[in-house]
Structures are given as structure tokens and as C-alpha cells.
C-alpha positions in Angstrom: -75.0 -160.3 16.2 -73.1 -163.2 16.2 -72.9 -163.9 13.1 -71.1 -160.4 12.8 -69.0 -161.2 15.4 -68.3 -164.5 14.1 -67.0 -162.6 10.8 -65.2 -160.0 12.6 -63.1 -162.7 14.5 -62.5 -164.5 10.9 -61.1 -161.5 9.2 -59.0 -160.4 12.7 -57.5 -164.0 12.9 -56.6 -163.9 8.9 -55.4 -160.8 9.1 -53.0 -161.4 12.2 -51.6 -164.6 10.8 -51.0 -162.5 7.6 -49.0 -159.7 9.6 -47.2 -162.3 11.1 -45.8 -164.0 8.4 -45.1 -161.1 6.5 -43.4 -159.5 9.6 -41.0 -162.5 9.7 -40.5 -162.9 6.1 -39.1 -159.2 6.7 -37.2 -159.5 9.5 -35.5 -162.3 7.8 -34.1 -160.2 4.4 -33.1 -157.8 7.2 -31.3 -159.8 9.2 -29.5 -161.7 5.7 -28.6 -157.9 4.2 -26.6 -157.3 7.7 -29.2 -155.4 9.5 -28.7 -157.7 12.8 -30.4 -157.4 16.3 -33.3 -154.9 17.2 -33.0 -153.2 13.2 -34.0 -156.4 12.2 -37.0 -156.5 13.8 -37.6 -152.8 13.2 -37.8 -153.0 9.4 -40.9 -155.0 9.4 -42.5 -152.3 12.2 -41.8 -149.6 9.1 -43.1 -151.5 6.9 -46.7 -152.0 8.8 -46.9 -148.8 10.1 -46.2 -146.9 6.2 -49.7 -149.3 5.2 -51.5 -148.0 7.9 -51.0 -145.0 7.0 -51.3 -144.8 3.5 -54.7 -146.7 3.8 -55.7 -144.5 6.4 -55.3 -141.9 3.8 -57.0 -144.0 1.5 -60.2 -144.2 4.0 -60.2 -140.5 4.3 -61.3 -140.1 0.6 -58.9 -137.1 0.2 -55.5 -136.5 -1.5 -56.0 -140.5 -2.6 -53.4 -140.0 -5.5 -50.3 -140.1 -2.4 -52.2 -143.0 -0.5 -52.3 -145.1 -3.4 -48.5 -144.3 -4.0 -47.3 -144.7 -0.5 -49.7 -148.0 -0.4 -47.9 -149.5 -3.4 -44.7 -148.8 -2.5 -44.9 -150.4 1.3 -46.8 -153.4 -0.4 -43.8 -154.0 -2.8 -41.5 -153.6 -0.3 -43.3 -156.8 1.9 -44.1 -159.0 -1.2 -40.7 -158.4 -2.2 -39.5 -159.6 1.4 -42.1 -162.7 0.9 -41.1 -163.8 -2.3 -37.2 -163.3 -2.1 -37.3 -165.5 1.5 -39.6 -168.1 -0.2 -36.4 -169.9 -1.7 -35.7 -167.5 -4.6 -32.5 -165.8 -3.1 -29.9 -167.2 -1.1 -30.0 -165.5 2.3 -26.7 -166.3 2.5 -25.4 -164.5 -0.3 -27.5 -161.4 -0.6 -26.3 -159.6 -3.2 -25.1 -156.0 -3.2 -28.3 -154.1 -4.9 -30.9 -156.0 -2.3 -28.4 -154.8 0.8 -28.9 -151.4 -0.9 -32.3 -151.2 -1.1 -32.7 -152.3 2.7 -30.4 -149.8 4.5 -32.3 -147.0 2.2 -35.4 -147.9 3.5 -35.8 -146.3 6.7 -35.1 -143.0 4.7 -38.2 -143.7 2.4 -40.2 -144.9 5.2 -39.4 -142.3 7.4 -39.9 -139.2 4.2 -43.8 -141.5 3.1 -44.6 -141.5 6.8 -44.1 -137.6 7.3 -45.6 -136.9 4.4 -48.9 -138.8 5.2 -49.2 -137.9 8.6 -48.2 -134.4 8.3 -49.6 -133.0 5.3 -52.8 -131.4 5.2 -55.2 -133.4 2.9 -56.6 -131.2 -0.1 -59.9 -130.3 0.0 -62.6 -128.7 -2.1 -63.1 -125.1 -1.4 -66.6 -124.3 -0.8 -67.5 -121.6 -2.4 -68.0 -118.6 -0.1 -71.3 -116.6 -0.7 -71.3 -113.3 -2.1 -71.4 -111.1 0.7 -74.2 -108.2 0.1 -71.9 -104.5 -0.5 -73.6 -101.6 0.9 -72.7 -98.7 -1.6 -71.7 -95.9 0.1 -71.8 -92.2 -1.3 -68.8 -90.5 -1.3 -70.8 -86.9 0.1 -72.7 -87.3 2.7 -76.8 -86.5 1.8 -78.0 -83.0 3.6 -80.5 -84.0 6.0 -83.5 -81.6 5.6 -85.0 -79.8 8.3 -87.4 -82.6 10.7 -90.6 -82.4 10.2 -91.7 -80.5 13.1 -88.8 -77.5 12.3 -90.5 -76.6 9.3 -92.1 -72.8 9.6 -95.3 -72.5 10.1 -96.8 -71.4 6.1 -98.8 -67.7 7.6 -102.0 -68.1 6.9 -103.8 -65.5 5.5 -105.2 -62.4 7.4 -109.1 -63.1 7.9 -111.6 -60.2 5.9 -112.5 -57.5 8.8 -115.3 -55.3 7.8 -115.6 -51.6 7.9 -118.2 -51.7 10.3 -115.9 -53.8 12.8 -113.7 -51.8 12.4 -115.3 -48.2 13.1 -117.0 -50.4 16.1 -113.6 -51.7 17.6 -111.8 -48.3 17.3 -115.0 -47.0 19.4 -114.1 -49.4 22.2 -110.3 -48.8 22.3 -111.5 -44.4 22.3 -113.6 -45.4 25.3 -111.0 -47.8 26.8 -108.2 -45.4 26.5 -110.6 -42.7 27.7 -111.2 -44.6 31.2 -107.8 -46.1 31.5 -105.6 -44.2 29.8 -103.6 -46.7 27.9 -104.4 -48.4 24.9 -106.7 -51.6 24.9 -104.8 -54.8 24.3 -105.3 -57.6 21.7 -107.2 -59.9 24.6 -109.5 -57.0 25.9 -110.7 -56.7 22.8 -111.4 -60.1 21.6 -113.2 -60.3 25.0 -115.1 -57.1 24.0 -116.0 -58.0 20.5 -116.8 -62.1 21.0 -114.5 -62.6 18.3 -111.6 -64.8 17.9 -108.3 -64.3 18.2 -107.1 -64.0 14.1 -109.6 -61.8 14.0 -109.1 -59.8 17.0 -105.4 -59.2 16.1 -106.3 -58.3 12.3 -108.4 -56.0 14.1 -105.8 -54.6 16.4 -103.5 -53.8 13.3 -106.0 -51.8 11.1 -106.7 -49.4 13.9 
């Protein structure tokens, strides 16, 4: 853990002196191409803050190609301030083309900034599953009767012999003799012992 730590605190403190220097070496060329006062120390602040951002987009593992553009141009923009204050140009007499490049670059920090932080990083479309279609028929089907509504198929009247019959008409004589009505489909199934198909098949032949 230590050790980590001990690493950590290595690359911080390298990486602060780094920062430093560069910040100065930029606030510097500012200050020689006429940008006095607090926009002198503003145009290293731009400078810092376009990195972070571009690497940030760099980290994110998307849209990498505008990261990588963004990165190089904020990098060239502080090794250019570290070379040209290293003894190479006279900050006394900054020539025309460098004071132009320095008052145009709040613009392009300002437009790589926006861009990074505000444009939606492209990424893969995952390819939606097919969702299941459900044909359905133009007409709708005719439901059929249920189950239960179908007619009853009639069965067929049972055989009734002769001799039934002659014996049955006997009992309704005899019933309609003491009652004087005719007998009924019950009476005589009661009369005969038979059951009641049989009694009504009776009933119709007499």
C-alpha cells in the first residue's frame, strides 16, 4: 500500500511541477504578444482545461478520432509556448503571426471545449431484437356454437311390440273409463314398469 502510494505521490509531484512550468511558459508568450494582466494568466487555464478534456474523451474509449485532435492541438499550443520562451524568440519583439495566433486562441479553445463537453459521444447501436408479430386476420373467425349449445342428436325411438301395445291401450280404455280423461305418459310408465323412452313411444302409437 505504500509502495502505491509512494508512486502515486511521484507521478502527482511530476506532474504538478510539469503544469507549472508549462503554465508559466504560457503566461509568459501571453503577456510578450500584449495580452497583459488577468488574460495573461487565463491563456494557460485554456490551455489545461482543453487537455483535460480531450483526454477525458480519450479515457471514455468513444468518438477517440476528436480527442486525439483536440489533444494534439492543446499540446502544440503548450510546447509551442515552451519552446518559443526557452530563448528561441525574442519576447520583446514578438512578431505579428505569433500575436495572431494568441488572440485567436480563446476562439479555438472556447469552439474544442464545446465540442468535447457537449457533444454526445457515438456509440454502437445494439442491435434491437426482432420483436415476435402476431398476424392478424383481416375477418374475424365465426365462433361455432360452445360445446354445451349443440342440439341434442334424437335418438332413435325404442322397438315397442304389438303385444305392448294392445296391453297399454287396455290400460288407458280402463283409465279413461274410471276417470274420464286420458292417462298421461307418467301413469303409464308407472302401470307398465317401463321406462320412460319407452313409455312415451308407447303413448304415441296409441
Amino acid at each position: 500500500m505504500r509502495a502505491h502510494l509512494a508512486r502515486v505521490d511521484a507521478v502527482l509531484v511530476q506532474a504538478v511541477i510539469a503544469a507549472a512550468l508549462s503554465f508559466a511558459h504560457l503566461h509568459d508568450l501571453a503577456s510578450a504578444a500584449g495580452q497583459d494582466g488577468w488574460k495573461a494568466w487565463a491563456y494557460p487555464v485554456s490551455v489545461d482545461l482543453l487537455l483535460v478534456a480531450a483526454w477525458k474523451r480519450l479515457r471514455s474509449g468513444s468518438s477517440r478520432t476528436a480527442g486525439w485532435c483536440w489533444f494534439v492541438v492543446a499540446l502544440v499550443a503548450s510546447l509551442g509556448a515552451n519552446v518559443a520562451t526557452a530563448g528561441l524568440l525574442d519576447l520583446a519583439d514578438v512578431p505579428d503571426w505569433l500575436r495572431i495566433l494568441v488572440a485567436g486562441w480563446p476562439a479555438v479553445a472556447f469552439l474544442g471545449g464545446t465540442l468535447l463537453a457537449h457533444t454526445t459521444p457515438a456509440r454502437g447501436i445494439a442491435s434491437a431484437p426482432a420483436a415476435e408479430v402476431v398476424s392478424v386476420s383481416a375477418e374475424p373467425e365465426t365462433a361455432g356454437p360452445p360445446a354445451d349449445s349443440e342440439p341434442e342428436l334424437k335418438r332413435p325411438a325404442p322397438h315397442v311390440p304389438a303385444a305392448l301395445v294392445n296391453h297399454a291401450r287396455k290400460l288407458a280404455d280402463d283409465h279413461r273409463a274410471r276417470t274420464g280423461s286420458p292417462i298421461d305418459t307418467d301413469t303409464l310408465r308407472a302401470r307398465l314398469g317401463v321406462p320412460a323412452p319407452l313409455a312415451d313411444a308407447i303413448v304415441s302409437r296409441l
